[in-house]
Structures are given as structure tokens and as C-alpha cells.
TORROBA-208994 format. One record per residue: residue in three letters; x, y, z of N, C-alpha, C, O, CB in turn. Coordinates in steps of 0.2 Angstrom, whole numbers, padded with zeros to 4 digits, always signed. Glycine has a CB too. Layout:
BEGIN
AlaXYZXYZXYZXYZXYZ/...
This chain:
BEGIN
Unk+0676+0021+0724+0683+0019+0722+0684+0012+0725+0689+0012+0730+0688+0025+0725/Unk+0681+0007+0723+0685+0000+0726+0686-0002+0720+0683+0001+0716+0681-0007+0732/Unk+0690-0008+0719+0695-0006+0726+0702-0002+0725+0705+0001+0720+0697-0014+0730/Unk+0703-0004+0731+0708+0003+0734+0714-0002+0729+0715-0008+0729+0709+0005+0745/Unk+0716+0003+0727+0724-0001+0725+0731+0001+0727+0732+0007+0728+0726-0001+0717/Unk+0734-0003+0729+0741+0002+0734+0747-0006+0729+0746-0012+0728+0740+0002+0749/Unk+0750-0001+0728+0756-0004+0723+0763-0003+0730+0763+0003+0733+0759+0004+0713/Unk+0767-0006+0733+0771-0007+0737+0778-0009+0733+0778-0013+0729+0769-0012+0742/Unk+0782-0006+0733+0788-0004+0729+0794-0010+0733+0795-0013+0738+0790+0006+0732/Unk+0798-0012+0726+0802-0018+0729+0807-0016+0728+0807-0011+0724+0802-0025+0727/Unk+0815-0020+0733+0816-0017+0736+0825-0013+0729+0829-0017+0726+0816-0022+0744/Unk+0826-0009+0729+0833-0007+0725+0838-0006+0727+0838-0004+0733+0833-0001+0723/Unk+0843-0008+0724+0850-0005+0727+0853-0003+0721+0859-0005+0719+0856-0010+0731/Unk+0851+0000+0718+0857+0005+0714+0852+0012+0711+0846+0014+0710+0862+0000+0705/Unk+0859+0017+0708+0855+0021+0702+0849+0020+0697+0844+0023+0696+0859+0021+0697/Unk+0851+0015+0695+0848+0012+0688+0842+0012+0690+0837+0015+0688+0852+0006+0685/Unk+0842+0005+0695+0835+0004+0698+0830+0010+0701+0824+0010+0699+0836-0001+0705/Unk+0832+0013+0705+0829+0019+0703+0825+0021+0698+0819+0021+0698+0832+0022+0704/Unk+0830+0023+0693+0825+0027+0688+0818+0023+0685+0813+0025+0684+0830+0031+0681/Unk+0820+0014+0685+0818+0010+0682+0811+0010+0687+0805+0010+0685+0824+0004+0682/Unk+0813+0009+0694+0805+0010+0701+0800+0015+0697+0795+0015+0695+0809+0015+0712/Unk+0806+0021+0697+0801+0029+0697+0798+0029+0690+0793+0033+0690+0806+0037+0697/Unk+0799+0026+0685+0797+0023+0678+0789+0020+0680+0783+0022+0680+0803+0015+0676/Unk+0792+0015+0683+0786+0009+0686+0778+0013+0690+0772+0012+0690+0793+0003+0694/Unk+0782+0018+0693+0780+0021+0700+0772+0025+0695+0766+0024+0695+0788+0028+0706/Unk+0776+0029+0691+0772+0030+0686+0769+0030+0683+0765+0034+0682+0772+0031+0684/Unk+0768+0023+0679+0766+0020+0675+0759+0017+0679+0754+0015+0676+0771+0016+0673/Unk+0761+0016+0685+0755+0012+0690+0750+0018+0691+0744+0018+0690+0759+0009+0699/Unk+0754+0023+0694+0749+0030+0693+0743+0032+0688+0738+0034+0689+0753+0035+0691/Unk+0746+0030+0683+0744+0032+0676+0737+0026+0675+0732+0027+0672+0752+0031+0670/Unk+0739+0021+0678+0735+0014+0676+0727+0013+0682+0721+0011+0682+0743+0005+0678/Unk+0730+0016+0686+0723+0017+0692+0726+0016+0700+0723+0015+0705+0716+0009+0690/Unk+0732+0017+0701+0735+0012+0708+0733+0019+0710+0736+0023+0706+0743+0008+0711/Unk+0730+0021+0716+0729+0025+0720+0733+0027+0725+0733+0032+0728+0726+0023+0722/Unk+0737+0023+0726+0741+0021+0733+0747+0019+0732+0747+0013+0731+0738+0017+0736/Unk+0755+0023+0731+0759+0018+0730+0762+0020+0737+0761+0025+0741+0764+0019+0722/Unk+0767+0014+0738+0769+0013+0746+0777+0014+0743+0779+0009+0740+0767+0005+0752/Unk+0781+0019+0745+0789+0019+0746+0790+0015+0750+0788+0016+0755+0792+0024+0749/Unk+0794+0008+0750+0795+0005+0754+0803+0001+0754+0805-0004+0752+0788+0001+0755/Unk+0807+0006+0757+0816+0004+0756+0818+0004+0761+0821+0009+0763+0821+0009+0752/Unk+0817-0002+0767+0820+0000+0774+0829+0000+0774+0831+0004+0778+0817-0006+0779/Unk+0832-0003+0769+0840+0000+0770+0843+0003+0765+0848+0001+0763+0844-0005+0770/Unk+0839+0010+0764+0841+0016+0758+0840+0020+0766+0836+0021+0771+0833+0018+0749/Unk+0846+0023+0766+0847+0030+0768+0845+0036+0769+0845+0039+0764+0849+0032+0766/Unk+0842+0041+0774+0838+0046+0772+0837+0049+0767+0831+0050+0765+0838+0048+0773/Unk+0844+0051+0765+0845+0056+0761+0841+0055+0753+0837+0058+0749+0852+0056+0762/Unk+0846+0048+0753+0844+0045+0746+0835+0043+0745+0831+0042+0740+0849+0038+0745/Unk+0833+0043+0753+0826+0040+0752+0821+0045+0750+0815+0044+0748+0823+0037+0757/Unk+0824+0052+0753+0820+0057+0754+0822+0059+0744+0817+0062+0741+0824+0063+0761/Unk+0826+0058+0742+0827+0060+0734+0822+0055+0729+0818+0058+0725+0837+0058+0731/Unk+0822+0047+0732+0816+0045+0729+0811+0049+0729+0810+0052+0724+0813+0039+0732/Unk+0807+0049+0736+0801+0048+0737+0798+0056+0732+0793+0057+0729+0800+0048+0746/Unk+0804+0061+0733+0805+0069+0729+0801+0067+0723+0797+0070+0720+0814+0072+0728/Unk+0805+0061+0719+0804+0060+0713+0798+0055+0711+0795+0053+0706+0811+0059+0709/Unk+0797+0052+0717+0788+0047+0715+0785+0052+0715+0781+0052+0711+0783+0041+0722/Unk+0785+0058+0719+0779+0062+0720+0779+0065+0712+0774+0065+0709+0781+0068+0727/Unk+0784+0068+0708+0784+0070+0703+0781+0067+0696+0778+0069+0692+0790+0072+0703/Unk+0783+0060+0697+0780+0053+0693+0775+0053+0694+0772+0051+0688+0782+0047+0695/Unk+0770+0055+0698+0762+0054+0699+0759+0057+0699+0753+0056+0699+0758+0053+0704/Unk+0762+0066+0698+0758+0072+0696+0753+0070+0692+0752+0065+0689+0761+0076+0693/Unk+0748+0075+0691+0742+0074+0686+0738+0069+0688+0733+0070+0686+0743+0073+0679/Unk+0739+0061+0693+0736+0058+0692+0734+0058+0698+0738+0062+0702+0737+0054+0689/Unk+0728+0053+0702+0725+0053+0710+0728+0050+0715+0727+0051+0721+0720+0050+0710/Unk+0736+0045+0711+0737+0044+0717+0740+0045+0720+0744+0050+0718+0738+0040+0717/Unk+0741+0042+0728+0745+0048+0732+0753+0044+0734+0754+0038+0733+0740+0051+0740/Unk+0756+0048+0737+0762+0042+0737+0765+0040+0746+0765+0044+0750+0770+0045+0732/Unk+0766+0037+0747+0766+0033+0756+0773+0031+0756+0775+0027+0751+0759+0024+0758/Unk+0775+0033+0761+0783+0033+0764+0781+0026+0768+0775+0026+0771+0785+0042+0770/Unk+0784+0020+0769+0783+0015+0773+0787+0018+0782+0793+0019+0782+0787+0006+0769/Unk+0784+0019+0785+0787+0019+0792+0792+0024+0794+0794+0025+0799+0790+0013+0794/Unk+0796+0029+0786+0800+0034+0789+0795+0042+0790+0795+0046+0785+0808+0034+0785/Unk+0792+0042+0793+0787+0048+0796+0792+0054+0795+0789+0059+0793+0784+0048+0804/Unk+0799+0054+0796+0803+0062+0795+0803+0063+0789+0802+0068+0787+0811+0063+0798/Unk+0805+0057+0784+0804+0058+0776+0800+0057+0773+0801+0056+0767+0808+0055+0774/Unk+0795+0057+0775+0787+0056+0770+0786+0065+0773+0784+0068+0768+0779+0048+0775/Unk+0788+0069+0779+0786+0073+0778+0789+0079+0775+0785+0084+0773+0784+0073+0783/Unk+0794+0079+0776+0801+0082+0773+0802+0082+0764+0805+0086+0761+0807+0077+0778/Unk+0800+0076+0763+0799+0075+0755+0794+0077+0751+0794+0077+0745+0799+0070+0753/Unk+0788+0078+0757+0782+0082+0755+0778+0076+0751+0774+0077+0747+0783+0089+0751/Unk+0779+0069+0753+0775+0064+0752+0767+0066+0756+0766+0070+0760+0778+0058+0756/Unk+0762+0063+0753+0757+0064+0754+0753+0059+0761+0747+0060+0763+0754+0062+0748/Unk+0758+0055+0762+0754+0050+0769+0760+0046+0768+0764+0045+0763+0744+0045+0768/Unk+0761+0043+0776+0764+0037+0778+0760+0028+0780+0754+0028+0782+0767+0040+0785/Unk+0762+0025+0780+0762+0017+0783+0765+0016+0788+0771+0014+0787+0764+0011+0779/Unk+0762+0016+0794+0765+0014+0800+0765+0006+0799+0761+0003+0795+0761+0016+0808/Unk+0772+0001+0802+0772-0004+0803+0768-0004+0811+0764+0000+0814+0779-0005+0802/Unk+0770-0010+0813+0765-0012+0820+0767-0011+0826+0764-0011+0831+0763-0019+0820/Unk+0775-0008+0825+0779-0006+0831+0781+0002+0828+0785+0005+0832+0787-0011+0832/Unk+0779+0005+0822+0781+0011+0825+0777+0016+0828+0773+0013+0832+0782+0014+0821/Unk+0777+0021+0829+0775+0026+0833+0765+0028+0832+0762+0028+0827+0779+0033+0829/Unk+0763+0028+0838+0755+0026+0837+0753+0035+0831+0756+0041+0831+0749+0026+0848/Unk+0748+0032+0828+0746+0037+0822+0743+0043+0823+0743+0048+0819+0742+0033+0819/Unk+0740+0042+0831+0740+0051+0835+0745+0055+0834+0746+0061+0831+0740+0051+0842/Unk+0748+0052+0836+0756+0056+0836+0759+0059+0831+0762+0064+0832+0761+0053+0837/Unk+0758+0057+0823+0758+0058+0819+0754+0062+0816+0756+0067+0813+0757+0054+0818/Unk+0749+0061+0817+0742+0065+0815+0744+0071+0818+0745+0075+0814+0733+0063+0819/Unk+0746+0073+0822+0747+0079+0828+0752+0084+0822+0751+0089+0821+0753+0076+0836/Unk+0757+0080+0819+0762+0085+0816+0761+0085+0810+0764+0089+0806+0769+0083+0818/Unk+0756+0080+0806+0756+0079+0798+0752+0086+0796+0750+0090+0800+0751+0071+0795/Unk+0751+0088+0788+0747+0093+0786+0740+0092+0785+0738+0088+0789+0750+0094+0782/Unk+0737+0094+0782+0730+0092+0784+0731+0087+0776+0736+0086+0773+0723+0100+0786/Unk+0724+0083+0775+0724+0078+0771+0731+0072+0770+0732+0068+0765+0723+0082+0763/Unk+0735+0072+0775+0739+0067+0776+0738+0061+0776+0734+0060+0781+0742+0067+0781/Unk+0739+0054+0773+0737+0048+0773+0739+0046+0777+0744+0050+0778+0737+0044+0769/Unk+0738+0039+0784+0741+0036+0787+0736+0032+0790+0731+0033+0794+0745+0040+0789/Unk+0740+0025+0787+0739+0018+0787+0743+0014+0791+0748+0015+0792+0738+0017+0781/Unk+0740+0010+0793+0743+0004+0799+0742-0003+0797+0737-0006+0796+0739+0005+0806/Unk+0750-0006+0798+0749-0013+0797+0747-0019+0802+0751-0019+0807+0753-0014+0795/Unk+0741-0023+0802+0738-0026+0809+0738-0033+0805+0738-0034+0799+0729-0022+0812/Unk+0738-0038+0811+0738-0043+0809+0732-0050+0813+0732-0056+0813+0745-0044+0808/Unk+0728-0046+0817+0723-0049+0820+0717-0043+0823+0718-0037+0824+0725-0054+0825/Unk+0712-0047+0823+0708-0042+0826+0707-0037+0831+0705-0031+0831+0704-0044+0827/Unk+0708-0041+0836+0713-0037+0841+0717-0030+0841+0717-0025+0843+0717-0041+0843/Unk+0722-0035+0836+0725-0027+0835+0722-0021+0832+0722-0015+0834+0730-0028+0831/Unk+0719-0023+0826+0715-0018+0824+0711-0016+0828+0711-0010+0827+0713-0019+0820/Unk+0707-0018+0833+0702-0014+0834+0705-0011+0840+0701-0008+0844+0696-0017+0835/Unk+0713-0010+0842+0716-0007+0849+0719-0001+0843+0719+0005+0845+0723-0013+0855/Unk+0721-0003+0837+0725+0004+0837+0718+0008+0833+0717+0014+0835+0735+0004+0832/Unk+0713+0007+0829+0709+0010+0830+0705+0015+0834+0703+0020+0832+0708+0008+0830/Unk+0704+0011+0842+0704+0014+0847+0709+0022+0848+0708+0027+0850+0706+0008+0851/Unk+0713+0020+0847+0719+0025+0847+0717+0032+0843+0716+0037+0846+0725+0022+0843/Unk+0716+0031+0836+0715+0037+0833+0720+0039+0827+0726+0036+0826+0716+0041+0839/Unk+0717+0044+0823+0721+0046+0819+0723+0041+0812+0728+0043+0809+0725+0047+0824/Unk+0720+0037+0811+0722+0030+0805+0715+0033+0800+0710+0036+0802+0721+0019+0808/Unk+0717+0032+0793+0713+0032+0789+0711+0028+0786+0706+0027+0783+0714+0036+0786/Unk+0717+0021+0788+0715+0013+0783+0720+0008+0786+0726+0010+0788+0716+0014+0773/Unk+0718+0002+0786+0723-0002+0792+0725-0009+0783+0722-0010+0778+0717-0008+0803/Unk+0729-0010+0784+0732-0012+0780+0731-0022+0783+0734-0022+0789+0739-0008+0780/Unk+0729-0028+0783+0729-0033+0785+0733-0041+0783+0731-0045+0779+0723-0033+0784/Unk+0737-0042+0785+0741-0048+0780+0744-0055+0788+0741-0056+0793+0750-0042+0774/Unk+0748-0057+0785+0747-0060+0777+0743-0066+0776+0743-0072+0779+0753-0063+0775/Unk+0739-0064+0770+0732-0067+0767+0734-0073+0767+0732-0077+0771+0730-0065+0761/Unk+0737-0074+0761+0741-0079+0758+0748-0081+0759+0749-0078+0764+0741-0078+0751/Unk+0752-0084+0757+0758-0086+0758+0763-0082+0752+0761-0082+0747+0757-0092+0757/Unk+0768-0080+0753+0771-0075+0748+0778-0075+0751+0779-0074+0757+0767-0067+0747/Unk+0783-0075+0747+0788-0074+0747+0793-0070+0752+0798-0072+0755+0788-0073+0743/Unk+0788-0064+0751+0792-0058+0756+0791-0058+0763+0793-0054+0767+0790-0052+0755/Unk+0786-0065+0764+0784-0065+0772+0786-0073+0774+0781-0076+0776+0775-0062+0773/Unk+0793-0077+0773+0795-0082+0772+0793-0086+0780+0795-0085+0785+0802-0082+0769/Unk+0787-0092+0779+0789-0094+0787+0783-0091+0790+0781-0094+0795+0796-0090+0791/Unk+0780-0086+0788+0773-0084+0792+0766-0088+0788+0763-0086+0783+0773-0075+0793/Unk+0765-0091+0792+0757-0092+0794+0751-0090+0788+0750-0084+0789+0756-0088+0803/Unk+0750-0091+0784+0743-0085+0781+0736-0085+0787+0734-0089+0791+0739-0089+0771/Unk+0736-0078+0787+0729-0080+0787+0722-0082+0784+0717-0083+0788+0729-0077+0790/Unk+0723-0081+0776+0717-0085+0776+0712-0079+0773+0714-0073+0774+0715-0089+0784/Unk+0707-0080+0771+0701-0075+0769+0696-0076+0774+0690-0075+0774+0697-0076+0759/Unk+0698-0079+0778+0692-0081+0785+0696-0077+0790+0693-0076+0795+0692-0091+0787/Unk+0702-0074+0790+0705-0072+0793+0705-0064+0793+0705-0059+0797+0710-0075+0793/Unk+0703-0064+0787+0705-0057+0781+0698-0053+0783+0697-0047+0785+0705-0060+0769/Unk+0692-0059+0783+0683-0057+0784+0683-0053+0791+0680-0048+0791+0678-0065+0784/Unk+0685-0057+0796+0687-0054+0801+0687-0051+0803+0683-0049+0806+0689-0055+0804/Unk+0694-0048+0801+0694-0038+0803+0692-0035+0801+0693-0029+0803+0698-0035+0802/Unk+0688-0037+0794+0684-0033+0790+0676-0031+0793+0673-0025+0794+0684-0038+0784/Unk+0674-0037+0795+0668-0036+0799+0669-0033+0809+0664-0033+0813+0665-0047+0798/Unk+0675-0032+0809+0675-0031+0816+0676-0022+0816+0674-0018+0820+0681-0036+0820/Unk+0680-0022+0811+0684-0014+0810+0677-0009+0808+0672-0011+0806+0691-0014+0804/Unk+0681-0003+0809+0675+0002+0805+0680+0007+0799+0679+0011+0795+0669+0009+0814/Unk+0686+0005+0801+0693+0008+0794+0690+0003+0789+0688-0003+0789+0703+0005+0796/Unk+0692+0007+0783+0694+0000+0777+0700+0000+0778+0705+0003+0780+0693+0001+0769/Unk+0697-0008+0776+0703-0013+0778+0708-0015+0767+0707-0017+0762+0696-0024+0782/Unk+0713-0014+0769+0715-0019+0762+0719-0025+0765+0720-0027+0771+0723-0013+0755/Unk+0720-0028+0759+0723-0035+0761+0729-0037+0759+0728-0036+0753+0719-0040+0759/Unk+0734-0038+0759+0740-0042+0760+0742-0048+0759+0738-0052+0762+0742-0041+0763/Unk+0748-0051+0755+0751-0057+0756+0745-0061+0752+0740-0064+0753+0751-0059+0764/Unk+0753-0060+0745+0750-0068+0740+0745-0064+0737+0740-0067+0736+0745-0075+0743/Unk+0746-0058+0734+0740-0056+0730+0741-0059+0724+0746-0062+0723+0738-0049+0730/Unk+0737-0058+0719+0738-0062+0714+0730-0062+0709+0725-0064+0712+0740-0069+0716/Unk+0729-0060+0703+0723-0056+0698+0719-0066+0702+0715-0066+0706+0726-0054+0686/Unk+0720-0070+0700+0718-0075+0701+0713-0076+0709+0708-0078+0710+0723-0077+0699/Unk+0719-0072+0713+0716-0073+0721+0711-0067+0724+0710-0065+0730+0723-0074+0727/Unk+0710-0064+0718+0707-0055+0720+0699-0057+0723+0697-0056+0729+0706-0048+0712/Unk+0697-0059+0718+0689-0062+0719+0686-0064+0724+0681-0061+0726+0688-0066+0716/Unk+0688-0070+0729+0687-0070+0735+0688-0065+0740+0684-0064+0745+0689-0074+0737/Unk+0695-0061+0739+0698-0055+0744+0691-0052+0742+0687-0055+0746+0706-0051+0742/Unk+0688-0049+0738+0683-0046+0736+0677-0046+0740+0674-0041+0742+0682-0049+0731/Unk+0675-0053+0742+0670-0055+0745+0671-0054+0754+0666-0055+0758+0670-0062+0741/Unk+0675-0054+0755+0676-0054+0763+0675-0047+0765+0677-0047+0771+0682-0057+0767/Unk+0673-0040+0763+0671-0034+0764+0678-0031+0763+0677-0025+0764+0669-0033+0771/Unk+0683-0032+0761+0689-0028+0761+0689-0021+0757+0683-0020+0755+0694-0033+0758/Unk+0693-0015+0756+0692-0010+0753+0696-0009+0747+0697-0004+0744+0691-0005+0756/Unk+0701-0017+0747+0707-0015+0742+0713-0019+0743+0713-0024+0747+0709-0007+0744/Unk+0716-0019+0741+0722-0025+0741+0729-0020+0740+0728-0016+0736+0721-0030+0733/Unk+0735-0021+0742+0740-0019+0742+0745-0024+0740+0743-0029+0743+0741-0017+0748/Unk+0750-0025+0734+0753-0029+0733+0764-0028+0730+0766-0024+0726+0747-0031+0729/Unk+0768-0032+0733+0774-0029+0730+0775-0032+0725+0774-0028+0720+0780-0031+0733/Unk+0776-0041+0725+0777-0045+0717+0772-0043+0712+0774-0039+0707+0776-0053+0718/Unk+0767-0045+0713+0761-0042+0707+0764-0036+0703+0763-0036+0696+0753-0039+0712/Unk+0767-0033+0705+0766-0025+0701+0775-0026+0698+0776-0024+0692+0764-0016+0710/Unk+0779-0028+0703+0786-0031+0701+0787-0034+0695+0791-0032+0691+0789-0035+0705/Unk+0784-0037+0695+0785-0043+0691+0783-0043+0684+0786-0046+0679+0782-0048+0693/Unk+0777-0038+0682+0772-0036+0677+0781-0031+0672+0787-0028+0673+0762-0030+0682/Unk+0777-0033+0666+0784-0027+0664+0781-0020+0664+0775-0019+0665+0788-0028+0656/Unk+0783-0015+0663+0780-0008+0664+0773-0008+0660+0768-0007+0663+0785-0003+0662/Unk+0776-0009+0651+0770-0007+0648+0763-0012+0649+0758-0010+0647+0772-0007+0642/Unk+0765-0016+0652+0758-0019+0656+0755-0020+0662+0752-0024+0665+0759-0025+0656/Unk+0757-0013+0666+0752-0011+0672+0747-0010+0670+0742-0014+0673+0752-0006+0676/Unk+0745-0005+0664+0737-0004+0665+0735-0010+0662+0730-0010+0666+0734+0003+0661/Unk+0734-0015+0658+0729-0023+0659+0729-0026+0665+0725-0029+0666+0732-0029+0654/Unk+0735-0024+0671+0738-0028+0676+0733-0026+0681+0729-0030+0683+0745-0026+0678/Unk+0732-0021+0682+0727-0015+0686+0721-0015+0683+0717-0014+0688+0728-0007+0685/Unk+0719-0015+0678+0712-0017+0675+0708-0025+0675+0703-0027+0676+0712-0015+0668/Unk+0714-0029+0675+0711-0035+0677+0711-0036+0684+0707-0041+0684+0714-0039+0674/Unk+0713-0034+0690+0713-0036+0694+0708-0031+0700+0707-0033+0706+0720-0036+0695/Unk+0704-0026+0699+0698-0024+0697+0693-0025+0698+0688-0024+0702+0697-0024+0694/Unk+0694-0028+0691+0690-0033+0688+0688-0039+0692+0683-0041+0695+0693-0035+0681/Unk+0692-0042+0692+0695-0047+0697+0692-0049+0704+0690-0054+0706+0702-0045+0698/Unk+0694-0043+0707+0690-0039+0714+0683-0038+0715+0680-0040+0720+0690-0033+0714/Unk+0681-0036+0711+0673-0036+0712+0667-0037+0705+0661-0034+0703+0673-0029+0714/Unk+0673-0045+0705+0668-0049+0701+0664-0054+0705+0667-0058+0708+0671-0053+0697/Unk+0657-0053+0707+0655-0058+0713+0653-0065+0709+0652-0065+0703+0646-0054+0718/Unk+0654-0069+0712+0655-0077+0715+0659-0076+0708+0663-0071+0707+0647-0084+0715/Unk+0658-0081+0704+0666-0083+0698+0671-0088+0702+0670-0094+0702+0672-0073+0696/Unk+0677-0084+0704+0682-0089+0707+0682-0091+0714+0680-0087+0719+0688-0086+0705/Unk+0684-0097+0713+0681-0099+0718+0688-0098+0724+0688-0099+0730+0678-0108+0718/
């Protein structure tokens, strides 16, 4: 299964958008994303816990699983399949301790170091690495680079996916530095629905095409 695909959800404020995400959420399902990440830090429990109820319902039949970003009471309570710790929440032991069994849970890191401390720790199934490239949602920070990306890759014993600036065009190198997968928000946003599965197949493709783009 490389690579790993994790579709990261942008961000909604109303009804509508909703049903329009859980549309989307599906369709990605349906197309090959393995991995979709809930990710609405100023949605409400309640309402987040009603999403996540209905991603899970959106992805039936298909492999992928669905990841609550950092709220652990409502990934488990919604009966989500795994969470995404950010880099300040709760170490993933702790987690592990209360999750069910086959629970995802993934961590976002952003140097080697880090990775190889919460590693140390325990309990992660896959560390998440960014930002790659330069991208919008991370305005002001620094990329690190596919030299940066190779790094944690070659240091860690998790698969690693990669972050920041993804783009069908920039997959191919990500490809090349050991990575196990790519996580992306805009990419998957922006595509209109009935064009995920070319979106997901080209990017793939994309991935683990050796040499090609430079």
C-alpha cells in the first residue's frame, strides 16, 4: 500500500458545507485515500462529534479509515477509527492505553529529533512530517525541503508521510526520500468532487514514479 494517502479536511462553517465535506469525504474513500483526517479545530464537540458520526458512514465499504485531528474524546466517542496527535497534545501512550484495539494514531513532527523522542515514547503507528514545501495553511514557516523530509525518513523506523505544498507535480521526489505517503488539505479541496479518483490516481502515480520529475 504506498503510498499512504491521508486526505485532511478544510476547514467549514456552516450546514451546507458539511454535507458538501461528507460528499467530498466519500468520494476520496471511494477513489483510494486511505486516510481521511477530520480536522475542524473551531467546530464544537458536539457538532464535531455529528461530523465525524457521518465520515464514518461516507467510507463504509471502503478501506479507508477516518482520523479525528487532536480531539481524542471525539474520535473515540464517534467511534472514529484513529486520531492525529498535534506536537503538544497528549503523548500517544496514553492514548494507546484507552483506545480500542486497531486504533490509528499518528503524530505530527517536524525534525528528527523530535521524531525519534516521541517514537521513543511509544504507542504511534505513523508520524506525520511537514512542512515540506511552502503552502498556504502554514503562512511564515520555513519549508523544510525533501532533504529535510529524507531525514526523518532515514532516521525513523514509523512511516513517515509528508506534508506542506503537496501537489501531483511535487509527489515524485517526495517519493524518492523513503517516505510512506503524503497527507494533503488544498490538493483534495480544490479538485471538484467528481475528480478525486483521476486526482488520486494521478498522484500515485506521481509517487512512485522513479527519477521523471525533477
Amino acid at each position: 500500500m504506498r503510498p499512504v494517502v491521508c486526505m485532511i479536511t478544510a476547514p467549514i462553517v456552516s450546514s451546507a458545507e458539511e454535507d458538501g465535506l461528507v460528499q467530498r469525504i466519500g468520494s476520496a474513500a471511494r477513489a483510494g485515500a486511505h486516510l481521511i483526517q477530520i480536522r475542524q479545530p473551531h467546530v464544537e464537540a458536539r457538532a464535531l462529534t455529528r461530523l465525524v458520526e457521518r465520515a464514518r458512514q461516507a467510507v463504509a465499504g471502503t478501506a479507508a479509515r477516518i482520523l479525528v485531528n487532536d480531539r481524542v474524546d471525539v474520535a473515540l466517542s464517534a467511534g472514529a477509527h484513529g486520531v492525529h496527535l498535534r506536537g503538544e497534545s497528549m503523548p500517544a501512550a496514553r492514548v494507546r492505553a484507552i483506545a480500542p484495539a486497531g486504533f490509528v494514531i499518528g503524530r505530527s513532527v517536524h525534525a528528527v529529533a523530535e521524531a525519534l523522542a516521541v517514537e521513543r515514547d511509544g504507542g504511534l503507528d505513523y508520524l506525520l512530517f511537514g512542512t515540506v514545501f511552502a503552502t498556504d495553511s502554514k503562512p511564515g514557516l520555513a519549508p523544510a525541503g525533501v532533504e529535510g523530509l529524507a531525514a526523518v525518513c532515514a532516521s525513523a523506523s514509523l512511516p513517515v508521510l509528508a506534508i506542506g505544498g503537496m501537489s501531483v507535480s511535487s509527489l515524485a521526489p517526495i517519493g524518492r526520500t523513503g517516505a510512506a505517503g503524503f497527507a494533503a488539505i488544498g490538493l483534495f479541496a480544490s479538485a471538484a468532487v467528481e475528480a478525486l479518483p483521476q486526482l488520486v490516481a494521478a498522484a500515485r502515480s506521481a509517487f512512485d514514479t522513479p527519477g521523471g520529475l525533477p
